[in-house]
C-alpha positions in Angstrom: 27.3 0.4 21.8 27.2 -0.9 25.2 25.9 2.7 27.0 22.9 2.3 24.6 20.6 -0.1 26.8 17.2 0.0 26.5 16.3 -2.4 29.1 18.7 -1.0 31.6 16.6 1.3 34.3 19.9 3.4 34.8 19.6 4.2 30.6 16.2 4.7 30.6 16.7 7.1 33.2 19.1 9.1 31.5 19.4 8.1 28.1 21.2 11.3 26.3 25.2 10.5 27.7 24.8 7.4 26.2 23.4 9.4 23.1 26.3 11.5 22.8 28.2 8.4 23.0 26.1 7.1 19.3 26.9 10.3 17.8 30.3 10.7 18.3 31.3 7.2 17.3 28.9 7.6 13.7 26.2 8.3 11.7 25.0 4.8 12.1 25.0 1.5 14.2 23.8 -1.7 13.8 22.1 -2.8 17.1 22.0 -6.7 17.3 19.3 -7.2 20.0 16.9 -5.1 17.9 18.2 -6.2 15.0 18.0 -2.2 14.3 20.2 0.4 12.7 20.5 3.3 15.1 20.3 7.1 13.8 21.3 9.1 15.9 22.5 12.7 14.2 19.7 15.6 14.0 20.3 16.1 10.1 20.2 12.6 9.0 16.9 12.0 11.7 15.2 14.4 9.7 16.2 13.6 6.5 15.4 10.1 6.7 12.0 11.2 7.6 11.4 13.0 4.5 13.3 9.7 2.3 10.5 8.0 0.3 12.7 5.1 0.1 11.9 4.1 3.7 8.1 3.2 5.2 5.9 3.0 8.0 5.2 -0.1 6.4 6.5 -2.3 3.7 3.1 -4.1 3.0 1.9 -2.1 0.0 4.7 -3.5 -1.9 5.8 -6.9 -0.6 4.9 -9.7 1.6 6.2 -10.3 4.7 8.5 -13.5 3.3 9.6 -10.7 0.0 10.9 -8.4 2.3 12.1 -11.6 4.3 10.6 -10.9 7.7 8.3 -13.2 9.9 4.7 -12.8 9.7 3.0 -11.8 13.2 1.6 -14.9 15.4 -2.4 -15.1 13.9 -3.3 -14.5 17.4 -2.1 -11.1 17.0 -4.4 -10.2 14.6 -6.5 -7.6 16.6 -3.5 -5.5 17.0 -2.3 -5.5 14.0 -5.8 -4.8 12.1 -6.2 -2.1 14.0 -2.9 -0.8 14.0 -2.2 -1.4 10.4 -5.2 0.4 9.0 -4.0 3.6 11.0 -2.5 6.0 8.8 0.5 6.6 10.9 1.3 3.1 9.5 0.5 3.7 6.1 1.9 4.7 3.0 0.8 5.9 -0.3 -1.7 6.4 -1.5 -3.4 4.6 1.3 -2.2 7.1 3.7 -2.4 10.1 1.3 -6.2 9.0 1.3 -7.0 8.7 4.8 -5.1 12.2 5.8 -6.6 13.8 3.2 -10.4 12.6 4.6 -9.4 12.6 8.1 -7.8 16.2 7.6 -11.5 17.6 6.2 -12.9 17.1 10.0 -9.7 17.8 12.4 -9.0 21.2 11.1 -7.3 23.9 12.2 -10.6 25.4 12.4 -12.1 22.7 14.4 -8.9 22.8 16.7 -8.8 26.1 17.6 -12.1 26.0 18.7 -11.3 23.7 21.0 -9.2 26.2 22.8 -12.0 28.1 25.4 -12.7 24.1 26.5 -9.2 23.0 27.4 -8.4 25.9 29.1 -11.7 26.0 31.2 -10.6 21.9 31.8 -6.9 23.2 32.8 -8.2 25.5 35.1 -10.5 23.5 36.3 -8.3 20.3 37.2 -5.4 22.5 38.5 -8.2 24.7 41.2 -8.9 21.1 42.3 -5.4 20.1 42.8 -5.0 23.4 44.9 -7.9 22.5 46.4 -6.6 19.2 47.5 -3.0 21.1 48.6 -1.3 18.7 46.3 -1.8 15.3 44.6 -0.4 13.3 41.3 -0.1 15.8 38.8 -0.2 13.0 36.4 -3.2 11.9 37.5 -5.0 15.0 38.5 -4.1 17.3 35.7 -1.6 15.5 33.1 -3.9 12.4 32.2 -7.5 13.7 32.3 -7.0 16.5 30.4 -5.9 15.3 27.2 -8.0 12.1 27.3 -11.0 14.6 28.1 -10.1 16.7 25.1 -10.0 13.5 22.6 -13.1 11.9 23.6 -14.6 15.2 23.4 -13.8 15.8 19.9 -14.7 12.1 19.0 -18.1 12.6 20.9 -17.8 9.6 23.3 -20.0 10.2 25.8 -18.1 11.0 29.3 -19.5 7.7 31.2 -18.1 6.0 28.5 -14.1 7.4 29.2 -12.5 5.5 32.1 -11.7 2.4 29.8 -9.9 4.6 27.2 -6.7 5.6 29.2 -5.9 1.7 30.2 -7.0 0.5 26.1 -4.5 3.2 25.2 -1.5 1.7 27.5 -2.0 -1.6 26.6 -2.0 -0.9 23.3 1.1 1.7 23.5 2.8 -1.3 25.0 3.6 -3.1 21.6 5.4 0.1 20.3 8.2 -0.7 23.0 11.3 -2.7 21.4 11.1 -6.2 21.5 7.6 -6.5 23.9 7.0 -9.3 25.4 3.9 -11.9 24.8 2.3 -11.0 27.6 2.4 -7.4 26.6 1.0 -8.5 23.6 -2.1 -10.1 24.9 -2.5 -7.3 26.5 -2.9 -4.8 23.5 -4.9 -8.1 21.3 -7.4 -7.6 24.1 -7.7 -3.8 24.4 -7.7 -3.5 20.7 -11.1 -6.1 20.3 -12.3 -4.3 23.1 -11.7 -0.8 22.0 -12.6 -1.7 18.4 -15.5 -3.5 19.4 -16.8 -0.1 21.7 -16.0 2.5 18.5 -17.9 -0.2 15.9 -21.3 0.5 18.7 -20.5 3.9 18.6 -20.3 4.5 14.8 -22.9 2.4 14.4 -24.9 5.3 16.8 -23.6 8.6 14.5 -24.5 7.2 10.9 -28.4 7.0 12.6 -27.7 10.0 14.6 -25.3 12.2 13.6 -23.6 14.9 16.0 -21.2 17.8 15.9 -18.2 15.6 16.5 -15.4 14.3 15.0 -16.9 10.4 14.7 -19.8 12.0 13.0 -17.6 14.0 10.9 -15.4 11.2 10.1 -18.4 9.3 8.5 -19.0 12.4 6.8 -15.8 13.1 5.3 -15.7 12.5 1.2 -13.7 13.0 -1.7 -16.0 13.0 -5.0 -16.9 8.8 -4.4 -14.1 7.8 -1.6 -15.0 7.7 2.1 -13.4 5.9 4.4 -14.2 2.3 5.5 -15.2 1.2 8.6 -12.1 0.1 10.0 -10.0 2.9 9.1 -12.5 4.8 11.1 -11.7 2.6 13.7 -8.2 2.7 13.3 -8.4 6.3 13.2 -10.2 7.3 15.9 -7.7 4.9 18.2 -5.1 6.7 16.5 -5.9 9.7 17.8 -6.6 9.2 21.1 -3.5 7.3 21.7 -1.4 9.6 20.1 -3.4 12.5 21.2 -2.7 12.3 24.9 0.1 9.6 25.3 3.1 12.3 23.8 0.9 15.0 25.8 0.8 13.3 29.3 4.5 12.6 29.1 5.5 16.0 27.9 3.3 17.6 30.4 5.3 15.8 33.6 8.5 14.9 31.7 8.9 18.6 31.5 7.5 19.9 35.1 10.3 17.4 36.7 12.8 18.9 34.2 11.7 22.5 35.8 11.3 21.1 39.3 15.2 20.0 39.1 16.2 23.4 36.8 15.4 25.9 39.4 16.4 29.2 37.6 14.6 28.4 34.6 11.2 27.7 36.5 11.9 30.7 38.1 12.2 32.5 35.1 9.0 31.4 33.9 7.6 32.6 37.1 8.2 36.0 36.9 7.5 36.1 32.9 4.1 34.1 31.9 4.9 34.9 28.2 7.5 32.5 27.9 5.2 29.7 27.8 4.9 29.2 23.8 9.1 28.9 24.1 9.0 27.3 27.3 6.9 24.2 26.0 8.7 23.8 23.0 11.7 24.0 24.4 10.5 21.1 27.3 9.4 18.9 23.8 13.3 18.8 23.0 15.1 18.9 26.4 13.0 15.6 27.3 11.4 14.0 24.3 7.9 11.6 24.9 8.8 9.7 22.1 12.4 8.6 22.0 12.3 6.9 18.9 10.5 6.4 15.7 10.8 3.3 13.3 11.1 3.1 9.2 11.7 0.2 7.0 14.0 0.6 4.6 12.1 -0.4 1.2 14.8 0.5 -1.4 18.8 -0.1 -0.3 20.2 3.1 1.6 23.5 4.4 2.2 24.7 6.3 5.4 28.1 8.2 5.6 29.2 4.7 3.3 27.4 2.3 5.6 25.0 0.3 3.1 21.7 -0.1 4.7 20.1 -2.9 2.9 16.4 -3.3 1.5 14.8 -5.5 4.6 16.0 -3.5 7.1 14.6 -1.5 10.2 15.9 1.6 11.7 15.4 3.2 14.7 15.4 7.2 14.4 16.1 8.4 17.8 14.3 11.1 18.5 15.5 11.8 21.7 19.0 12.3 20.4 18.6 14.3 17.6 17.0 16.8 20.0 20.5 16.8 21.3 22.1 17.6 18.8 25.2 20.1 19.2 25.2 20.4 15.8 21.8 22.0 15.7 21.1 23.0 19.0 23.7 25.2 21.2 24.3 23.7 24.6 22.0 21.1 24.1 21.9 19.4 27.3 21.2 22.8 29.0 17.2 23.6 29.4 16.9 27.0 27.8 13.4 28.7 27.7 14.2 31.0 25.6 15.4 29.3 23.0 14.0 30.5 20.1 15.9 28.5 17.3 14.4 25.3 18.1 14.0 22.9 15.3 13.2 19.9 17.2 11.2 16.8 15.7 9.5 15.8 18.6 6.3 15.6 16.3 7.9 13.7 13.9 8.2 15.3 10.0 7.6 14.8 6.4 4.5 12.8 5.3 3.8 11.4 9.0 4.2 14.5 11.4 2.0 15.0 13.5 -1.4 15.7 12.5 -2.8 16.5 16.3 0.8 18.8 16.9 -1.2 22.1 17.6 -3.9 20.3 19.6 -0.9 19.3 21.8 0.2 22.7 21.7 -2.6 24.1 23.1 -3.2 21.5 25.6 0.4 21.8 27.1 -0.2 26.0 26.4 -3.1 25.4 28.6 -2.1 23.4 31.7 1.5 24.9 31.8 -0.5 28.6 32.3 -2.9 27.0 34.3 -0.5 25.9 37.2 2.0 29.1 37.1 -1.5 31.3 37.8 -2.8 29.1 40.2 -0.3 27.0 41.5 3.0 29.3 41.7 4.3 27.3 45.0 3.9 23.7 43.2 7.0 22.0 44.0 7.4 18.0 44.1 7.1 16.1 47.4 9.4 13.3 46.0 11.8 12.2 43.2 9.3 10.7 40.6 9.7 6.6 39.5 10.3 6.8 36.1 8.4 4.2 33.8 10.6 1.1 32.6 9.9 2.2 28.9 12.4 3.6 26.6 10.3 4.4 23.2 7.3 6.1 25.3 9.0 8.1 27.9 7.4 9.1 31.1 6.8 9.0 34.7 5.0 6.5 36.7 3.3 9.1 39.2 4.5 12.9 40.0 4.2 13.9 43.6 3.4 17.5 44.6 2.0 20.1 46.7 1.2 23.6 46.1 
């Protein structure tokens, strides 16, 4: 257990040896600082996903002193309103009620017409960075595009979007393991403040409804239910954070993880239609999200390790993408792969309802910079961000 270190910077830069370490030693660990159980192995990642007997939450059928955890500090209440009426922290039926509602206005449909937009917003933020000879590429094509495709779909009006990115970090911050209160006062004040912007806003679409997906959110019905005012809320901060964080991290997670695999980015080069693999492929080598909590509601049992009711685990992502029992040579980046069962978007009840927006986004400015940009190369190694759970890069350098 000691190689698995999620406040050490050397770990959080290369967390998959110490990975391999958790998998070869079990199926499960019980990680005292967290007071986790770790997961580590691809099949039982993704069957534990799919296990009813765990939750996002444990609310809809205990207390917090029943399931004998500590209530939050009262002056986290912001966060946790918001965050708990989201349905990624949900379960049924509350959950199968919200997807259901929020699913009737983010369609497929509604997605893929989205596509002409984000790739005219690709093109558009790579020409600039050409332009420019270089820049951030998480600043200057990463970042904006996602948060422009998201508060496009919700209809918040563009003068309205620079606060959305920083509300989205601070918020993001309390998913981390063990964050600290100053982290927390962080996201209590970006979630008043964002909830406190979106109330305005839906206040504006039920008197003036638009072609968006706030307008369709108030819209959306099933025979008398509709969905109350602050699981709009909730929802509509649930996508934007999860509809550009993963995004932004996958975007220059994966253009450092070409920059140092030289063969495969020229590969890609010389063969555009290896994109769709390529990005999917870029999900698993170096997963945004490293890991993905459940409680466990009803006792468990784990290759004869008894997981008792009460409990957390910790799903790591990032490892079951590594996987040599799933994947062959798993630690080699292979854009070609084309069995790749990674669960980068999660699976079962929860995945990912925004996973082919993502796709298309990613599609978009991955195409974007080979056609316009086929000289980008980095101008320096990247400082990685000091999270584990949300993986990324502070800043990546580059020039074209």
């Amino acid at each position: 257990m000691a190689a698995f270190d999620p406040w050490d910077p050397a770990f959080v830069a290369d967390p998959y040896p110490a990975y391999a370490e958790l998998r070869a030693k079990g199926r499960v660990h019980y990680f005292e600082p967290t007071n986790q159980w770790l997961v580590p192995h691809h099949a039982d990642v993704s069957a534990l996903l799919r296990d009813r007997r765990l939750g996002r939450t444990y609310l809809h059928r205990f207390s917090h002193e029943e399931f004998g955890r500590t209530p939050p500090p009262p002056e986290h209440e912001p966060f946790h309103t918001l965050n708990d009426h989201g349905m990624l922290d949900l379960e049924p039926p509350d959950h199968t009620r919200i997807r259901r509602l929020v699913s009737k206005a983010f369609t497929p449909r509604t997605v893929e017409r989205l596509k002409p937009y984000v790739e005219q917003l690709a093109g558009e933020l790579v020409d600039r960075l050409v332009a420019a000879g270089g820049g951030d590429l998480l600043r200057d094509v990463a970042e904006p595009l996602p948060v422009a495709v998201i508060a496009e779909m919700l209809g918040i009006p563009e003068a309205d979007r620079g606060p959305l990115r920083p509300w989205s970090a601070d918020i993001c911050g309390m998913y981390e393991l063990n964050p600290s209160e100053e982290a927390a006062r962080k996201a209590v004040r970006a979630s008043i403040e964002f909830s406190d912007y979106l109330r305005e806003l839906i206040a504006e679409r039920r008197k003036e409804p638009g072609d968006d997906l706030i307008s369709g959110l108030i819209a959306a019905h099933d025979e008398e239910d509709r969905l109350t005012e602050q699981e709009m809320i909730s929802t509509c901060v649930l996508l934007l954070n999860a509809g550009h964080e993963a995004t932004v991290n996958a975007t220059v997670n994966g253009w450092w993880a070409l920059f140092r695999n030289p063969g495969q980015l020229a590969a890609l080069r010389a063969d555009h239609s290896l994109v769709p693999s390529a990005v999917e492929e870029l999900l698993r080598y170096d997963t945004p999200l490293q890991l993905f909590e459940r409680w466990v509601l009803d006792e468990i049992e784990i290759d004869g390790t008894v997981v008792p009711r009460g409990s957390e685990l910790a799903l790591l992502f990032g490892s079951a993408n590594h996987d040599p029992a799933v994947f062959t040579d798993p630690e080699k980046l292979d854009l070609t792969r084309r069995d790749n069962p990674h669960i980068s978007f999660s699976a079962g009840i929860h995945y990912c309802i925004g996973a082919p927006l993502a796709r298309i986004e990613l599609t978009a400015s991955m195409g974007a910079l080979l056609k316009k940009a086929p000289g980008l190369k980095p101008v320096a190694e990247p400082k990685r961000k000091p999270n584990f759970v949300i993986r990324g890069l502070e800043g990546l350098e580059v020039e074209v």
